[in-house]
DRENBA-515645 format. One line per 8 residues: number of its first residue (from 1); their letters; for each residue x, y negated, z negated of C-alpha. Coordinates in steps of 0.5 Angstrom, whole numbers. Layout:
REM DRENBA-515645
NUM	a	X:Y:Z ~ ... $
//
This chain:
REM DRENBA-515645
1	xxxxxxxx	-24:-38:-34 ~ -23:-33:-29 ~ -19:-29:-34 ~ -25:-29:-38 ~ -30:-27:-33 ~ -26:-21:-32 ~ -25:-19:-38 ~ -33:-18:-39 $
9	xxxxxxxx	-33:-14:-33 ~ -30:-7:-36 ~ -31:-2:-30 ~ -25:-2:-26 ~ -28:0:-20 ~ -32:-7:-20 ~ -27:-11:-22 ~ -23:-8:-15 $
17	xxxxxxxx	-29:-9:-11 ~ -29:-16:-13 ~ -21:-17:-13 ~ -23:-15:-6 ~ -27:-20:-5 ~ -23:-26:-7 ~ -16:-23:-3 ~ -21:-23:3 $
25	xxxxxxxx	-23:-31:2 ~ -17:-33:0 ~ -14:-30:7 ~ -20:-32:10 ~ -19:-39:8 ~ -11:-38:10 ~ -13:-36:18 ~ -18:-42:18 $
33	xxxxxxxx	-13:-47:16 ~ -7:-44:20 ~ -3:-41:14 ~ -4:-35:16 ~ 3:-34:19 ~ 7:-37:13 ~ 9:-34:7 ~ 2:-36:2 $
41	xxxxxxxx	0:-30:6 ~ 5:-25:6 ~ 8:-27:-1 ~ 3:-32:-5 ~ -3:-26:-4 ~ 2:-20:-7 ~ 4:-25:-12 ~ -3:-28:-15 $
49	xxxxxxxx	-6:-20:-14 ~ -1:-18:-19 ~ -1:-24:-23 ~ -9:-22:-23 ~ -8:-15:-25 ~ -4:-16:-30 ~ -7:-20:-34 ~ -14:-16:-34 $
57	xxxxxxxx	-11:-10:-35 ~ -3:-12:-38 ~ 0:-6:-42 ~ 0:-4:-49 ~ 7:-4:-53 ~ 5:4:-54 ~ 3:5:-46 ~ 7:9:-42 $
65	xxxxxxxx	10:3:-38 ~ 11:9:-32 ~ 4:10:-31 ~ 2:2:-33 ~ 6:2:-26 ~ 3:7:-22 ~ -5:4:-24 ~ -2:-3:-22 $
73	xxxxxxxx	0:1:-16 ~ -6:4:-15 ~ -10:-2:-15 ~ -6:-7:-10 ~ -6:-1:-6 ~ -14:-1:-6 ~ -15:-9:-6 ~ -9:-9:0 $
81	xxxxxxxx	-14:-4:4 ~ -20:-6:2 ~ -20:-14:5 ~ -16:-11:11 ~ -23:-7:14 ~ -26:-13:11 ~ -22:-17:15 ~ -21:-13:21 $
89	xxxxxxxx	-14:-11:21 ~ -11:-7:25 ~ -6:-1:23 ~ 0:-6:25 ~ -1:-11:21 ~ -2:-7:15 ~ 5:-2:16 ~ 8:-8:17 $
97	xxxxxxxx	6:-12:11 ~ 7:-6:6 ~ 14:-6:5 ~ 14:-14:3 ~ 7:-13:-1 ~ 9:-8:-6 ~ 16:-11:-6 ~ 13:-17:-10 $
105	xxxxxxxx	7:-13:-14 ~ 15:-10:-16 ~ 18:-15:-18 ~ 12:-19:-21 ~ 11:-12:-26 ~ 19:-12:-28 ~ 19:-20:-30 ~ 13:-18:-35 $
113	xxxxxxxx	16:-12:-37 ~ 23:-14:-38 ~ 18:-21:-42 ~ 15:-16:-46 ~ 22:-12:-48 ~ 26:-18:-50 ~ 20:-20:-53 ~ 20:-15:-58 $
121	xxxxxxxx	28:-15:-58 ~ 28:-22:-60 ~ 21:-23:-63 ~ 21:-29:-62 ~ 20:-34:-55 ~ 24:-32:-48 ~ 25:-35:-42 ~ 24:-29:-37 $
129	xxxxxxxx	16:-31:-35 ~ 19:-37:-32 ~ 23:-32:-26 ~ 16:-31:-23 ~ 17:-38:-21 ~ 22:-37:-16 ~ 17:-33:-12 ~ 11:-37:-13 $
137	xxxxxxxx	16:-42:-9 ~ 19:-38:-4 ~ 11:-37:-2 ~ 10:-44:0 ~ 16:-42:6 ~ 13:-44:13 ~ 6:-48:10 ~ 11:-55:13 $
145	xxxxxxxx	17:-56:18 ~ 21:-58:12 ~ 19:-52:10 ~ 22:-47:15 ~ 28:-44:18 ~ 30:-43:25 ~ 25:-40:29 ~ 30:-39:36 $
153	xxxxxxxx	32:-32:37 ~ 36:-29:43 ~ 38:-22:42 ~ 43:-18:47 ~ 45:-10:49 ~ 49:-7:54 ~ 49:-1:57 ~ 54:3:62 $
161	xxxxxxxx	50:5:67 ~ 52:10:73 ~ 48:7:79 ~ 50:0:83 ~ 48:-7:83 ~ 44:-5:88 ~ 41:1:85 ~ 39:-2:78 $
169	xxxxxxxx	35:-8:82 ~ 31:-2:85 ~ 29:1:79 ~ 26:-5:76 ~ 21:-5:81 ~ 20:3:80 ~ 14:5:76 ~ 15:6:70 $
177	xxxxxxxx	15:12:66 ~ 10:10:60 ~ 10:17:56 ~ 17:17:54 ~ 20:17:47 ~ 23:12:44 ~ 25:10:37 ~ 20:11:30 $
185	xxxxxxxx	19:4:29 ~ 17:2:37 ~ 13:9:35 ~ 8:4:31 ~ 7:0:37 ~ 2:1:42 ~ 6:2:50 ~ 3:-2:56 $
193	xxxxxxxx	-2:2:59 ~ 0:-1:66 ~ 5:-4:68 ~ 5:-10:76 ~ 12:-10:79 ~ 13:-10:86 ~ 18:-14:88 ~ 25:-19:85 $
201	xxxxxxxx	23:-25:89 ~ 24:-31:85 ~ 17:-34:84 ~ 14:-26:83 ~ 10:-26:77 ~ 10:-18:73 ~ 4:-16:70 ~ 5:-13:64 $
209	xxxxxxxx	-3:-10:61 ~ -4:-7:53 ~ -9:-5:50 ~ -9:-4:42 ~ -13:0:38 ~ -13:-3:31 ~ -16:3:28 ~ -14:8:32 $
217	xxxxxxxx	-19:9:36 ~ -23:2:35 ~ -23:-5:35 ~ -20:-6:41 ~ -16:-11:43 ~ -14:-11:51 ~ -8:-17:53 ~ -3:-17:58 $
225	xxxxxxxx	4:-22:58 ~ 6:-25:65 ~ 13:-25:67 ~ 15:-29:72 ~ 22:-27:76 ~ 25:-34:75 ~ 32:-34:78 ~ 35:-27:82 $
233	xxxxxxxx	43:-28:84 ~ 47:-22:86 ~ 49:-20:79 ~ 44:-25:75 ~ 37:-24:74 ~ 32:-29:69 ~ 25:-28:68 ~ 21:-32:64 $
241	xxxxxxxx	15:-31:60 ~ 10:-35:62 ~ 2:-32:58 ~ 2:-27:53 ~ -4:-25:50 ~ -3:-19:48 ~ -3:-17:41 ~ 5:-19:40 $
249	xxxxxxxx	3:-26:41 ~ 1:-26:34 ~ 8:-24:31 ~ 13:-28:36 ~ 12:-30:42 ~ 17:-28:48 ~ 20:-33:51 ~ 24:-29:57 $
257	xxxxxxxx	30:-25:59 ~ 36:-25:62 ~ 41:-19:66 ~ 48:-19:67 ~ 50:-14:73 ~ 58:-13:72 ~ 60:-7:76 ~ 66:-5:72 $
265	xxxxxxxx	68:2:78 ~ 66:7:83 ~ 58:6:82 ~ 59:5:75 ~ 55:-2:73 ~ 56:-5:66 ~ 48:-9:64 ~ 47:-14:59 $
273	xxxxxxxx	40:-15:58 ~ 39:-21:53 ~ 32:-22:50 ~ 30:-29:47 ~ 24:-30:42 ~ 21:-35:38 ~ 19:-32:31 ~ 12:-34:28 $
281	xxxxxxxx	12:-31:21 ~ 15:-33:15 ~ 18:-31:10 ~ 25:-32:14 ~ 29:-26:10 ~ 24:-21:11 ~ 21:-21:18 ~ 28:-25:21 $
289	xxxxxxxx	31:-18:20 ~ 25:-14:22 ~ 24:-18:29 ~ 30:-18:30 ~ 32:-10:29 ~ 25:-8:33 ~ 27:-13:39 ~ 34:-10:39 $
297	xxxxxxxx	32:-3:39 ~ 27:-6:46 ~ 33:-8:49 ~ 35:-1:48 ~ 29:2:51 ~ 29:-2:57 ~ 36:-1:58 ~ 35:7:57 $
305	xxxxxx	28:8:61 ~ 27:2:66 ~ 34:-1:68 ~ 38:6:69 ~ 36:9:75 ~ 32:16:75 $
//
């Protein structure tokens, strides 16, 4: 039936603006329901857009299959665009979203062509239009526990760092430098405009203060993480998160760190800086590595700009 509504329509530009309007209700209705975190948004939207599109619009035999590729392009990109302003996204979450996004309307378009080349090949039935199955399961990742996997995250860098025990805990309550440069992925994300620390006492809550601007320059976001110094010894420093409402607590949820302070010589000191997070977002092959790695370069940062004394 949708299939025939569609094809009545004959103007391409109306059916995208209501392609628009059926991805941002389904998204919708995804947020509304908590699903918004597991892979029916970021691989069953992608997979029935495709799905969708190619069937208003499947390509001839005689149809270049290069350009059919880059309409199907085209079009998922204005649908993916179109319902992210409708429903507020920010630039994160689409920079984010792409890569996986175009991955699947990818594999959606060769299963069809590959069908459609055996098809004509064998001139008869084949079985290749069953591979989309495969995706269409992969989405229901993260909808129950039973569908989910490990969630617990702890990622470690170390650094040799010229200065004393002594001296690196000084630095941490030092304000910090929030221009400097930092790695293109942590680019992406937005510095904290304030940063609260005044001292290492067990007990002291650090206050760190963001402010987002989901379209550069608009719909704005303000949130702050408290981290509290849960335990200091000599050469051991905890803390823990205690609230975040900041704009990352939608991705993952940062559950603390840890410093390790070994001096290894004369005013040299070896610092192991482990961050633990739990991950929010689903599927696990696609935001695991991702989280993981734009964590990892975090460590780095704090290790190059905040631990290392000036």
């Amino acid at each position: 039936m949708i299939k025939s509504m569609f094809s009545r329509i004959k103007n391409k530009n109306v059916q995208t603006l209501l392609a628009i309007g059926v991805a941002s209700i389904l998204i919708r209705l995804l947020i509304q329901y908590d699903f918004d975190r597991s892979a029916l948004l970021y691989v069953g939207i992608p997979f029935l857009i495709a799905i969708f599109l190619l069937t208003i619009d499947r390509p001839k035999h005689s149809d270049n299959w290069k350009r059919s590729y880059l309409n199907l392009v085209i079009l998922s990109l204005a649908i993916m665009l179109g319902s992210s302003i409708v429903l507020f996204e920010g630039f994160i979450c689409v920079v984010m979203f792409m890569p996986i996004y175009f991955g699947v309307i990818l594999l959606v378009f060769l299963f069809e062509a590959l069908g459609e080349y055996l098809k004509r090949r064998r001139n008869g039935k084949n079985y290749v239009h069953v591979l989309p199955l495969f995706i269409a399961f992969g989405a229901f990742e993260g909808v129950l526990p039973e569908f989910s996997f490990e969630r617990d995250y702890q990622v470690t860098s170390e650094k040799i760092i010229l200065g004393s025990v002594d001296d690196i805990k000084n630095q941490l309550i030092q304000p910090i430098n929030l221009n400097n440069s930092r790695h293109w992925m942590l680019e992406l994300f937005p510095m904290p405009y304030e940063v609260q620390a005044e001292s290492l006492s067990p007990g002291d809550i650090h206050t760190i203060s963001f402010r987002y601007h989901r379209w550069f320059v608009t719909n704005t976001h303000e949130g702050s993480m408290k981290l509290e110094i849960s335990e200091v010894k000599d050469n051991y420093i905890r803390t823990t998160f205690v609230d975040d409402t900041s704009y990352i607590s939608n991705y993952l949820e940062l559950q603390g760190t840890e410093i390790y302070l070994t001096p290894i010589g004369d005013k040299q000191t070896k610092v192991t800086l482990t961050i633990n997070y739990h991950r929010f977002l689903d599927p696990v092959w696609y935001f695991g590595p991702l989280q993981e790695y734009t964590v990892k370069r975090t460590a780095q940062f704090l290790l190059d700009d905040m631990i290392t004394p000036k």
